[in-house]
C-alpha positions in Angstrom: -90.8 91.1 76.9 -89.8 92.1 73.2 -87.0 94.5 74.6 -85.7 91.8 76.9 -85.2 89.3 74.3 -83.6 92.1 72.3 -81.3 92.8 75.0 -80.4 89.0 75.7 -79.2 88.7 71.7 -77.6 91.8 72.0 -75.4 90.6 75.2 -74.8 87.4 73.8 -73.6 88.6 70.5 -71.3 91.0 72.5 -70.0 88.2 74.4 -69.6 85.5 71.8 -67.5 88.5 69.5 -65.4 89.2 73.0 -64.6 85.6 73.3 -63.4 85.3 69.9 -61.0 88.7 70.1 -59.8 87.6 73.6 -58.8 84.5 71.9 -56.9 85.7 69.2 -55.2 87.9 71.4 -54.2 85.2 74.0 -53.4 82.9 71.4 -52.3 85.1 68.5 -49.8 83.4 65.9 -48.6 80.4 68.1 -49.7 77.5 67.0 -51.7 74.6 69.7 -50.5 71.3 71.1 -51.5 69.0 68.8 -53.8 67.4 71.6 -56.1 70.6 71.4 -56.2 70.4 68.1 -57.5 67.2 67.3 -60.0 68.2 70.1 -61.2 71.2 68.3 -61.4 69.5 65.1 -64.1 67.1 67.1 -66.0 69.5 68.5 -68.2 70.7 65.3 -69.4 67.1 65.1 -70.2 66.5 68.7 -72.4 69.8 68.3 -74.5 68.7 64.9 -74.7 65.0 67.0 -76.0 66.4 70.4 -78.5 68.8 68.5 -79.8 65.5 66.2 -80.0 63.6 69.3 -81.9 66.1 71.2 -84.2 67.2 68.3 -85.1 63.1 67.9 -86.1 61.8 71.8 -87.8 65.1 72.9 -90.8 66.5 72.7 -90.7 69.7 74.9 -89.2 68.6 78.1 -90.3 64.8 77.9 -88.4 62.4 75.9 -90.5 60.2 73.4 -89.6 57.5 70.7 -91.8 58.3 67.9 -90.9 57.7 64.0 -88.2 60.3 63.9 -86.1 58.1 65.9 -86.6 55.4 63.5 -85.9 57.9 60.5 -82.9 58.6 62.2 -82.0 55.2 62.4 -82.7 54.5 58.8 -80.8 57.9 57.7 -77.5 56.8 59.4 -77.7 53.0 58.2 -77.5 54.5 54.6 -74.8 57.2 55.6 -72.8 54.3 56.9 -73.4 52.1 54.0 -71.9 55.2 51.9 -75.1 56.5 50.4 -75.3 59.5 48.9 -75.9 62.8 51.1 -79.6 63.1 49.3 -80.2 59.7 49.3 -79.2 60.0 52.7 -81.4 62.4 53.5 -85.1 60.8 51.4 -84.6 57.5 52.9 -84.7 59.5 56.8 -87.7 61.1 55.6 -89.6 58.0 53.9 -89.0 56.0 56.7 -90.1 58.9 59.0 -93.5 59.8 56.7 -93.8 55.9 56.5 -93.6 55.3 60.4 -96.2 58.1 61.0 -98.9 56.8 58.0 -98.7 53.6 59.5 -99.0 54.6 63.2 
């Protein structure tokens, strides 16, 4: 089992390092439409958002609403009020640890 997980990173890595040469060969120094580009410059935060998302409402392979989400919830009121990143980041948690000693 060991060597087959080995072998899986191994031909992933090769893949993800192929991708990126055959890239900068196809694309070398042109430069992209502006369209792609604004739709590259989206994609890092579509990634962080889907991984948040999915690391909130599931459990496994059942979704639940537990105190995380309300963490969460607190977390991204204070990043939209303009909080501070740390702040940010101890209100999610002392909202999540709250939830849970409550519940």
């Amino acid at each position: 089992m060991n060597e087959i997980s080995w072998t899986l990173v191994l031909v992933l890595a090769a893949g993800a390092y192929t991708c990126k040469v055959l890239g900068l060969v196809l694309i070398g120094a042109r430069t992209l439409p502006k369209v792609v580009d604004r739709c590259l410059i989206l994609i890092p935060a579509a990634l962080i958002t889907a991984l948040i998302v999915k690391d909130t409402f599931s459990v496994g392979q059942d979704l639940v609403l537990d105190a995380r989400a309300l963490g969460v919830g607190a977390a991204t009121f204070a990043a939209w009020r303009r909080a501070p990143l740390v702040l940010v980041i101890v209100i999610g948690a002392a909202v999540t640890a709250a939830v849970r000693a409550i519940s």
